[in-house]
Biopython code that builds the backbone (N, CA, C, O; Angstrom):
import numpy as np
from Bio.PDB.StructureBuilder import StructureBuilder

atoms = [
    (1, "UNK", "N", (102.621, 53.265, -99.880)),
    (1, "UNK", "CA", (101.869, 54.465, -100.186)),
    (1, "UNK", "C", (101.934, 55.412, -99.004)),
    (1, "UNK", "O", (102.027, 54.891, -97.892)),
    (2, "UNK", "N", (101.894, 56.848, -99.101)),
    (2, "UNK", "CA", (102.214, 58.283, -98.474)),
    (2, "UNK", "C", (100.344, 58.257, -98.658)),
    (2, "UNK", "O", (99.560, 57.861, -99.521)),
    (3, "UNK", "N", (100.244, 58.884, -97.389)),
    (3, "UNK", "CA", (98.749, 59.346, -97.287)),
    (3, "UNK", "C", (98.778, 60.687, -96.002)),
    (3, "UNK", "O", (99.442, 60.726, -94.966)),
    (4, "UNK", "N", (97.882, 61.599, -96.505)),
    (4, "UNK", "CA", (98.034, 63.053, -95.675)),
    (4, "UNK", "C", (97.166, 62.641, -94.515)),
    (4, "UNK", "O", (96.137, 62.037, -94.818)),
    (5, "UNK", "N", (97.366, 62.828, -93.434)),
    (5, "UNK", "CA", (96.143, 62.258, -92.179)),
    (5, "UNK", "C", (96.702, 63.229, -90.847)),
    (5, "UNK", "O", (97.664, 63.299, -90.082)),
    (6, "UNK", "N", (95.052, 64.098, -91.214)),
    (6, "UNK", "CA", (94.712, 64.780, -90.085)),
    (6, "UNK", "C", (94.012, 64.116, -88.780)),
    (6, "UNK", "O", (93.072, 63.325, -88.850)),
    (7, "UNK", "N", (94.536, 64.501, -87.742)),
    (7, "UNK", "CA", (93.137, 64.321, -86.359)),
    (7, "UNK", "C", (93.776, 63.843, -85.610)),
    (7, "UNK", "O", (94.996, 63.840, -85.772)),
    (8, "UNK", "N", (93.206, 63.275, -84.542)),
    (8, "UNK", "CA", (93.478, 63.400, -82.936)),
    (8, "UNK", "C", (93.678, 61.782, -83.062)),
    (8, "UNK", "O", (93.070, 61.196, -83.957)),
    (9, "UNK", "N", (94.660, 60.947, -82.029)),
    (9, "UNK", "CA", (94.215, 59.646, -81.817)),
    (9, "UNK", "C", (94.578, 59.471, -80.158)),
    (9, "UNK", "O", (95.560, 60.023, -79.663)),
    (10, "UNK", "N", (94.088, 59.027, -79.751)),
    (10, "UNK", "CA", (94.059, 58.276, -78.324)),
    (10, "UNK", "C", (94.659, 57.402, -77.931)),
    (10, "UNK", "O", (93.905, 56.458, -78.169)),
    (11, "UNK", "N", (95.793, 56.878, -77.329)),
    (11, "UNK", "CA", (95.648, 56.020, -77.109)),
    (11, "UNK", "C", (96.035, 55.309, -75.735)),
    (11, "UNK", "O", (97.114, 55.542, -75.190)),
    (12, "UNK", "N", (95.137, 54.472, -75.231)),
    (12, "UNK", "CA", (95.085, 54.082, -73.890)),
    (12, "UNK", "C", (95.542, 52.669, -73.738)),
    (12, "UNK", "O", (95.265, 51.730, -74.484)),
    (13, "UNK", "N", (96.399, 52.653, -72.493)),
    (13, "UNK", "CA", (96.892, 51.579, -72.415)),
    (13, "UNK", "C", (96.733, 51.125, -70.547)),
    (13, "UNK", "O", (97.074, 51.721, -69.525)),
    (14, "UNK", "N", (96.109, 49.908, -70.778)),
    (14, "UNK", "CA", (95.829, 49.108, -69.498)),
    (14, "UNK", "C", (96.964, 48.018, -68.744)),
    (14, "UNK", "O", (97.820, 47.377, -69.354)),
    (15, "UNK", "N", (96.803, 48.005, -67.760)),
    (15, "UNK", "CA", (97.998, 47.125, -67.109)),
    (15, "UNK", "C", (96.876, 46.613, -65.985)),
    (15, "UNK", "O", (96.439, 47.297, -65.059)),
    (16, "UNK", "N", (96.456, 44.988, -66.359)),
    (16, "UNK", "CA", (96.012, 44.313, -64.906)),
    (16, "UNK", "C", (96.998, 42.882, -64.316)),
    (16, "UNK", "O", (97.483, 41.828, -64.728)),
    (17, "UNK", "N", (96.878, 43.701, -63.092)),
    (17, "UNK", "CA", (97.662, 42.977, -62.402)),
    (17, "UNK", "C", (96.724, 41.929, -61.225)),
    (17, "UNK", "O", (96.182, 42.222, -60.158)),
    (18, "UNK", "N", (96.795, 41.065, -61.722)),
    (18, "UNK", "CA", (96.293, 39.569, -60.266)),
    (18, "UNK", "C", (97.008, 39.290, -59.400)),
    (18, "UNK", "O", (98.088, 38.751, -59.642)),
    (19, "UNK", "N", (96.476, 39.673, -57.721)),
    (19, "UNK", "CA", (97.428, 39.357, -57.020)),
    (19, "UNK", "C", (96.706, 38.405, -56.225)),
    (19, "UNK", "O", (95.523, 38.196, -56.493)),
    (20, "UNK", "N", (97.322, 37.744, -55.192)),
    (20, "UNK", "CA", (96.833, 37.382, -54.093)),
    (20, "UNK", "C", (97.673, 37.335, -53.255)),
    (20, "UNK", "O", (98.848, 36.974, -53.312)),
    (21, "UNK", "N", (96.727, 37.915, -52.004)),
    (21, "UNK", "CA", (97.210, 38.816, -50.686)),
    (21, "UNK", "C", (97.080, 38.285, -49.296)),
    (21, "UNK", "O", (95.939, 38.027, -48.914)),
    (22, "UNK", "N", (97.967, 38.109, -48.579)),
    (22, "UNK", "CA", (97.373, 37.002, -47.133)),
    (22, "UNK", "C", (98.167, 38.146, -46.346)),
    (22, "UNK", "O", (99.300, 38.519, -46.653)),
    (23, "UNK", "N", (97.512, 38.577, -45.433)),
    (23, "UNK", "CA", (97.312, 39.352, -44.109)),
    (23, "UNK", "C", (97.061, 40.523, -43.964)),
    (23, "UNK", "O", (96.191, 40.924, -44.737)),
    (24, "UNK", "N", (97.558, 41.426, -43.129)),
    (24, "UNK", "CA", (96.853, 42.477, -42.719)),
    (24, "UNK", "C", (96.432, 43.740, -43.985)),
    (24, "UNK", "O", (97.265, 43.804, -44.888)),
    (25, "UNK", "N", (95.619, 44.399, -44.063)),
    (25, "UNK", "CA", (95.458, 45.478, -44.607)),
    (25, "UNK", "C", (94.965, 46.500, -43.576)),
    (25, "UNK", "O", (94.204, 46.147, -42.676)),
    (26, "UNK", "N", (95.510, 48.120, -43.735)),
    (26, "UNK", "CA", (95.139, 48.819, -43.105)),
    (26, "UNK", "C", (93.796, 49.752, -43.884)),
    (26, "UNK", "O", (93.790, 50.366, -44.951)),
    (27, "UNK", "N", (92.931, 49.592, -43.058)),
    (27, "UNK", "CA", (91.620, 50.744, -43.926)),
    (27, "UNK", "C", (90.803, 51.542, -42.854)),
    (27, "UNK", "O", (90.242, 50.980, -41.913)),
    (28, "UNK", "N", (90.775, 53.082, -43.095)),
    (28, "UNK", "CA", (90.220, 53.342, -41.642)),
    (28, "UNK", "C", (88.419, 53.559, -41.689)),
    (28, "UNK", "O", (87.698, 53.805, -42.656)),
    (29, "UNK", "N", (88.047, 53.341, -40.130)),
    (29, "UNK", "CA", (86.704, 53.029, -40.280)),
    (29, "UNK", "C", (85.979, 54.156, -40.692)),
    (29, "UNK", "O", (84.751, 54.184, -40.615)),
    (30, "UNK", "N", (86.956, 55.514, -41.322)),
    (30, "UNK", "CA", (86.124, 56.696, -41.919)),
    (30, "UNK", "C", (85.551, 56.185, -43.070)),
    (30, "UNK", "O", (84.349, 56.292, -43.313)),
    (31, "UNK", "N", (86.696, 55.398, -44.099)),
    (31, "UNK", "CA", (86.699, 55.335, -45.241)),
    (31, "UNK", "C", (85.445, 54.044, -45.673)),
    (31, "UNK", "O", (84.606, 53.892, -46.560)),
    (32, "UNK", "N", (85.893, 53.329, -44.529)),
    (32, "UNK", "CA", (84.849, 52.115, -44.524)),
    (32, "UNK", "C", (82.823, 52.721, -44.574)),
    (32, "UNK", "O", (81.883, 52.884, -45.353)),
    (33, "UNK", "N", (83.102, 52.800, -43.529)),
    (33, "UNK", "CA", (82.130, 54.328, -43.593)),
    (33, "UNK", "C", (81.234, 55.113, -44.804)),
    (33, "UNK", "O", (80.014, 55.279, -44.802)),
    (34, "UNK", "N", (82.194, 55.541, -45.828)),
    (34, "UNK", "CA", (82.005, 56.489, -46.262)),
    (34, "UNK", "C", (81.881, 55.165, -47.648)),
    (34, "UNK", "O", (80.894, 55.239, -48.380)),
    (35, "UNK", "N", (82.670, 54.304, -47.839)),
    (35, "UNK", "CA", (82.094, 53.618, -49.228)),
    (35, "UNK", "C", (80.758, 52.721, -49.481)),
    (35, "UNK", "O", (80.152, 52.403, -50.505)),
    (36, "UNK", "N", (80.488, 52.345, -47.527)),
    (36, "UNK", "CA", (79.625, 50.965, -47.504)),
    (36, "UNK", "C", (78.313, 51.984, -47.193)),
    (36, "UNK", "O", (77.305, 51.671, -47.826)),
    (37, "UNK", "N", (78.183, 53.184, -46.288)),
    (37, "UNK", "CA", (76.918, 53.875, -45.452)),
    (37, "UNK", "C", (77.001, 53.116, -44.502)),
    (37, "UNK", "O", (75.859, 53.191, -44.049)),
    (38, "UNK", "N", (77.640, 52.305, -43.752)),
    (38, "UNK", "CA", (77.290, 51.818, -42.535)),
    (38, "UNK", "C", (77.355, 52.471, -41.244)),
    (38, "UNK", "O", (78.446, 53.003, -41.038)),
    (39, "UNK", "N", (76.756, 52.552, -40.592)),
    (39, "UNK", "CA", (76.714, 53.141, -38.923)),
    (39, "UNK", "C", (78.139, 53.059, -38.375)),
    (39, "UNK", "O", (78.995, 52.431, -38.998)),
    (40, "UNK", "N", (78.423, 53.708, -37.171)),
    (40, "UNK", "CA", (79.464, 53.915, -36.754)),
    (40, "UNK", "C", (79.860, 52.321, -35.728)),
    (40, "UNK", "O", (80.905, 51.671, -35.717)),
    (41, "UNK", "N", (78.582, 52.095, -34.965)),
    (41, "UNK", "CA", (78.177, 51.159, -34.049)),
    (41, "UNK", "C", (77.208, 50.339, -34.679)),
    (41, "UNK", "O", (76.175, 50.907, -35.034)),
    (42, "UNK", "N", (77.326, 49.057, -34.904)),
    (42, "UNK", "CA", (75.960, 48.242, -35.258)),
    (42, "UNK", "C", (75.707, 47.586, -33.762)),
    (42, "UNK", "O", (76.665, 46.849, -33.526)),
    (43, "UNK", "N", (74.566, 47.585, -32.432)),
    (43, "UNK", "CA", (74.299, 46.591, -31.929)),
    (43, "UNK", "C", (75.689, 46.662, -30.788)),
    (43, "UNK", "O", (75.317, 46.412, -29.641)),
    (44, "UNK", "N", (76.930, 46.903, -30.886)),
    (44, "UNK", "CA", (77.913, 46.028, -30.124)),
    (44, "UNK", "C", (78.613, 44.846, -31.187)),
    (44, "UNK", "O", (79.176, 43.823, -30.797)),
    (45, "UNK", "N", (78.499, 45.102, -32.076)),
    (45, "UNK", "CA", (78.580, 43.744, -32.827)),
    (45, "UNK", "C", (79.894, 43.882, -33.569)),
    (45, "UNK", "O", (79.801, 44.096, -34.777)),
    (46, "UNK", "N", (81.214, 43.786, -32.987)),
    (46, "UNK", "CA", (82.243, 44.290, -33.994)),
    (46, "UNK", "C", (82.372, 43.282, -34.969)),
    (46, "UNK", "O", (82.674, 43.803, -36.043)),
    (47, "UNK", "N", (82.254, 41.869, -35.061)),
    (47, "UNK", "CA", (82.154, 41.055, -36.017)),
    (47, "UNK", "C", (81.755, 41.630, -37.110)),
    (47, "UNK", "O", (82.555, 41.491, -38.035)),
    (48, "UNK", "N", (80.478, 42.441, -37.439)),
    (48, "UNK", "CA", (79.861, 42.957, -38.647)),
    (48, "UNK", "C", (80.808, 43.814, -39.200)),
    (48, "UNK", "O", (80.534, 44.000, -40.386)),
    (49, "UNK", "N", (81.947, 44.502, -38.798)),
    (49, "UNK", "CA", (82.845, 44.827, -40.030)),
    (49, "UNK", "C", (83.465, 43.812, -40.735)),
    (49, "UNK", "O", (84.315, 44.185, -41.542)),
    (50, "UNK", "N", (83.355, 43.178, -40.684)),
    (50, "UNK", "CA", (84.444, 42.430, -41.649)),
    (50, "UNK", "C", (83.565, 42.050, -42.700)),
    (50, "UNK", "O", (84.022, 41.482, -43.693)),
    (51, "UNK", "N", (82.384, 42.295, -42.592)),
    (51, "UNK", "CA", (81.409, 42.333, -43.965)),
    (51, "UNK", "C", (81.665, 43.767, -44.605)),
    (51, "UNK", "O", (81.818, 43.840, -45.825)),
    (52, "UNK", "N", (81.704, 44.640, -44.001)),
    (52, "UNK", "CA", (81.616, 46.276, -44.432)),
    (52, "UNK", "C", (83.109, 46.097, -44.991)),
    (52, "UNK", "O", (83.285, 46.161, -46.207)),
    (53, "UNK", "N", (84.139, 45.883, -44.158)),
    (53, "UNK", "CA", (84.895, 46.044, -44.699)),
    (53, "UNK", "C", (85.385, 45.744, -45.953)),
    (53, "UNK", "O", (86.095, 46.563, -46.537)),
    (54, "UNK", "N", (84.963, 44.156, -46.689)),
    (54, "UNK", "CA", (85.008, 43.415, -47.251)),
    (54, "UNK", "C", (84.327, 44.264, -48.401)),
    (54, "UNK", "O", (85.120, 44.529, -49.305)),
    (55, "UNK", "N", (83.216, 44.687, -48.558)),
    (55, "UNK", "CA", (82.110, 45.871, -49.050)),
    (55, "UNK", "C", (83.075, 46.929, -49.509)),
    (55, "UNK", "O", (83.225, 47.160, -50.709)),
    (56, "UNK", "N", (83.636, 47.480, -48.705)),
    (56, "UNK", "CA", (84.547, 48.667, -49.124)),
    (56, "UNK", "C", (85.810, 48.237, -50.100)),
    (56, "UNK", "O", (85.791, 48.829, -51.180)),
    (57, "UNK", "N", (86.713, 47.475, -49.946)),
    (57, "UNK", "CA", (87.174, 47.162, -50.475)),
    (57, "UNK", "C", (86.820, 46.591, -51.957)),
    (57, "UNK", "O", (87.612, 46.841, -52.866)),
    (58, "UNK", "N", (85.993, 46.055, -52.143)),
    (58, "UNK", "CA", (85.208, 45.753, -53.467)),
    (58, "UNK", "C", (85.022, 47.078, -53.856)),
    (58, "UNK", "O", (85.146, 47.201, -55.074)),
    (59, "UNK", "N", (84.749, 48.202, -53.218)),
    (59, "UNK", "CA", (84.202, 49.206, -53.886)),
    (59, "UNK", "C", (85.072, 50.431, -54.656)),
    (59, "UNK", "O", (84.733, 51.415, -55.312)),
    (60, "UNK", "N", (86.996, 49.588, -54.037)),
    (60, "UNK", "CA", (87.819, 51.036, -54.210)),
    (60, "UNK", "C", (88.290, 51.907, -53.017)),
    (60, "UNK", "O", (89.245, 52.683, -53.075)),
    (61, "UNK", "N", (87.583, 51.710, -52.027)),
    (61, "UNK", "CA", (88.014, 52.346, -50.909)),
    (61, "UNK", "C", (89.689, 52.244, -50.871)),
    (61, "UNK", "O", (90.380, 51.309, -51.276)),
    (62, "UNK", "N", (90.027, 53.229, -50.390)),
    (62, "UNK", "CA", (91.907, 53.793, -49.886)),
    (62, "UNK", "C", (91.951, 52.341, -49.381)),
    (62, "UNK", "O", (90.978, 51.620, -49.160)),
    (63, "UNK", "N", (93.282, 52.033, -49.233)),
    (63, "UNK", "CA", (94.058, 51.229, -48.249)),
    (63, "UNK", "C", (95.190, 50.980, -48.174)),
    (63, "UNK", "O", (95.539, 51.119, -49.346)),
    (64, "UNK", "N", (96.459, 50.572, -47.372)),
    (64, "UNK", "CA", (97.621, 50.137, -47.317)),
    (64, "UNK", "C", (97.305, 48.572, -47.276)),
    (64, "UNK", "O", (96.222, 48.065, -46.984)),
    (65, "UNK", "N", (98.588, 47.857, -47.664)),
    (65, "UNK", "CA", (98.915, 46.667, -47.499)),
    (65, "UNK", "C", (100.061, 46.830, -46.726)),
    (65, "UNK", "O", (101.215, 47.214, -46.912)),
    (66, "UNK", "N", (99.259, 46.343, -45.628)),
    (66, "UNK", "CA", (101.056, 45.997, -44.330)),
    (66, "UNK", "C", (102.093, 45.346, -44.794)),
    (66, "UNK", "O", (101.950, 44.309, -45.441)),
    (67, "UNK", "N", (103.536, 45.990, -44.461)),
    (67, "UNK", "CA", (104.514, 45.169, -44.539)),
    (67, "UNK", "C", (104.535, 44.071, -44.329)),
    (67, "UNK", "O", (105.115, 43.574, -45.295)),
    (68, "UNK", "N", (104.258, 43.296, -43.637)),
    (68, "UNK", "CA", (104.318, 41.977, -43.238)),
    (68, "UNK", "C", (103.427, 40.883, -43.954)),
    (68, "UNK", "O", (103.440, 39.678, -43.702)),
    (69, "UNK", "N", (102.545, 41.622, -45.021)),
    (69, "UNK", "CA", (101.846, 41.201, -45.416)),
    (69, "UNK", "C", (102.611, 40.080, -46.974)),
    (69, "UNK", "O", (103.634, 40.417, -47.570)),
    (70, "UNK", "N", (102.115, 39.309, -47.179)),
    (70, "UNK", "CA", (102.200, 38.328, -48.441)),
    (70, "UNK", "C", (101.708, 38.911, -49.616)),
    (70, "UNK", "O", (100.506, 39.152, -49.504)),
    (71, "UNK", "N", (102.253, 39.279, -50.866)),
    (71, "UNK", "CA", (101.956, 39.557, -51.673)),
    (71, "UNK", "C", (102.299, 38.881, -53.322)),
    (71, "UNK", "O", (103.330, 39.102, -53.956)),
    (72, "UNK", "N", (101.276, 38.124, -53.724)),
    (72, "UNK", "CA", (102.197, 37.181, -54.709)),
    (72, "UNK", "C", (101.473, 37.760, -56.175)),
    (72, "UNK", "O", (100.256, 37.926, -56.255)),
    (73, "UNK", "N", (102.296, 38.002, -57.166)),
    (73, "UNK", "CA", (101.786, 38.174, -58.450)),
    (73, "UNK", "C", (101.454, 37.056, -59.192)),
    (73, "UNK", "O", (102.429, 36.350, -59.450)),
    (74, "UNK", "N", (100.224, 36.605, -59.685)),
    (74, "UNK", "CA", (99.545, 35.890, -60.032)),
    (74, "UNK", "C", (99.707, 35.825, -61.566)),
    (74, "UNK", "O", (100.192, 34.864, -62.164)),
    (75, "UNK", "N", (99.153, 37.187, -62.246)),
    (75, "UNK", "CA", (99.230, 37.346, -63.585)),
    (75, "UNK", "C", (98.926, 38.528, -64.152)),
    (75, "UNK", "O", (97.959, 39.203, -63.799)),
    (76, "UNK", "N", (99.916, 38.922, -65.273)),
    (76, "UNK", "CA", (100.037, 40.319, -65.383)),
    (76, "UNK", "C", (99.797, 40.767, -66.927)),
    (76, "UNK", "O", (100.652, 40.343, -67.705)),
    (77, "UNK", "N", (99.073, 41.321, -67.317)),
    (77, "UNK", "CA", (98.377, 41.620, -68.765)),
    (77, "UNK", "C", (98.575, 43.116, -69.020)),
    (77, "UNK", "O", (98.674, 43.950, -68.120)),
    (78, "UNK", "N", (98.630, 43.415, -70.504)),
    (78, "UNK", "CA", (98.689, 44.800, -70.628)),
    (78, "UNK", "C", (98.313, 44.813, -72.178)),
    (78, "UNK", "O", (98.907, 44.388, -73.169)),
    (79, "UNK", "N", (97.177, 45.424, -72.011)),
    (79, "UNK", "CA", (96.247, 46.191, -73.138)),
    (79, "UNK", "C", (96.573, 47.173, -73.517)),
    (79, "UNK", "O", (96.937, 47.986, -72.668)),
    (80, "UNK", "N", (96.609, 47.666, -75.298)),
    (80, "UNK", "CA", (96.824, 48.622, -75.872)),
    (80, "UNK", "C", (95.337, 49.115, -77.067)),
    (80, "UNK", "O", (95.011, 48.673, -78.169)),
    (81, "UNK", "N", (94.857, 49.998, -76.348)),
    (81, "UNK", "CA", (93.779, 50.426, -77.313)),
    (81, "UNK", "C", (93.580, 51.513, -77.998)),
    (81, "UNK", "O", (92.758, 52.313, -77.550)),
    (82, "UNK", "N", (94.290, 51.818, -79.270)),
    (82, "UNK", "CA", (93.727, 53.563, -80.134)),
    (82, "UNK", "C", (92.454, 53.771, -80.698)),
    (82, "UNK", "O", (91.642, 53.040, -81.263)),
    (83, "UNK", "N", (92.486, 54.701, -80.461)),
    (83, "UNK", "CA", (91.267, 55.198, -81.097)),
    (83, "UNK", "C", (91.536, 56.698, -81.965)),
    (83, "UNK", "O", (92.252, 57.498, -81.363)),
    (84, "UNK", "N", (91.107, 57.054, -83.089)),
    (84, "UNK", "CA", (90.874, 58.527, -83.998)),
    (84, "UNK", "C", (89.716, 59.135, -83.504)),
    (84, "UNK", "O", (88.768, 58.446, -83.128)),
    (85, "UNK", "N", (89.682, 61.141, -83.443)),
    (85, "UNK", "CA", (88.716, 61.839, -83.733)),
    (85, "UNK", "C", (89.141, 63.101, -84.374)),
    (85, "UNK", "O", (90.085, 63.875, -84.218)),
    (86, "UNK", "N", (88.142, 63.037, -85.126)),
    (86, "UNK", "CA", (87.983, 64.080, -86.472)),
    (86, "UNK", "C", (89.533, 64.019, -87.055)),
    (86, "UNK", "O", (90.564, 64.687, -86.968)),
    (87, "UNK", "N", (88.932, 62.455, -87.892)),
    (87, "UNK", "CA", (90.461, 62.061, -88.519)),
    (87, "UNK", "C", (89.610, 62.215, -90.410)),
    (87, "UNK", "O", (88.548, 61.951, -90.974)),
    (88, "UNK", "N", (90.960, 62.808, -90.708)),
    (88, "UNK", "CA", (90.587, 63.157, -92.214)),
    (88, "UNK", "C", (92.426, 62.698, -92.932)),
    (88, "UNK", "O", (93.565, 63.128, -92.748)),
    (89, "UNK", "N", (91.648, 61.387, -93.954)),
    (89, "UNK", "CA", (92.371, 60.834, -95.152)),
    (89, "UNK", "C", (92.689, 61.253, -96.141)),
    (89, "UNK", "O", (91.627, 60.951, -96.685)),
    (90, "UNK", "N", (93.541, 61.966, -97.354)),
    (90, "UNK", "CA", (93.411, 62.109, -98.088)),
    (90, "UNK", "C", (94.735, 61.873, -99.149)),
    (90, "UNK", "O", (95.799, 62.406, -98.836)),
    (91, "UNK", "N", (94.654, 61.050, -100.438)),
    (91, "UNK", "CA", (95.895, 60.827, -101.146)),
    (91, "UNK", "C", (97.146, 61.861, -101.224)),
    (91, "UNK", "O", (98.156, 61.561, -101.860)),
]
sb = StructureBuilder()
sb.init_structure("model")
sb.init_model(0)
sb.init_chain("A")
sb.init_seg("    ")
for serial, (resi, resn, name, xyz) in enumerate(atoms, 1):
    if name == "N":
        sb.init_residue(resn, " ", resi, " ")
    sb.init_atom(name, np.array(xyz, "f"), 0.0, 1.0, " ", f" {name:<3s}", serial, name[0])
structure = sb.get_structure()
């Protein structure tokens, strides 16, 4: 069957990728900064970034992955989702 069909459709498509990552990443302490609110200086205490940092990164913050760094693909998925608006059917 032939059917007349007006309207808009959408459609979005996802790609997640699982990695896991062993060594350096570059992130600068603006950005760190700017995702976590943390102070510039806590105390003397440089240990306490690696919580902030850790913080930022969860959050999206920019970053490079160093060359030298390990990068292994884990598992890779890809979603396809449409959607219609102001969709009109008619014989």
């Amino acid at each position: 069957m032939n059917f007349n069909v007006d309207g808009k459709r959408f459609t979005r498509i996802v790609i997640e990728i699982e990695e896991e990552i062993s060594g350096d990443l570059e992130i600068s302490k603006k950005e760190v900064m700017k995702f976590t609110g943390c102070k510039a200086v806590e105390d003397g205490d440089p240990s306490a970034w690696y919580g902030y940092v850790e913080d930022a990164l969860r959050e999206g913050a920019p970053h490079k992955v160093s060359k030298c760094s390990e990068i292994k693909v884990l598992e890779r998925n890809e979603h396809t989702h449409t959607e219609w608006d102001e969709l009109t059917v008619d014989y």
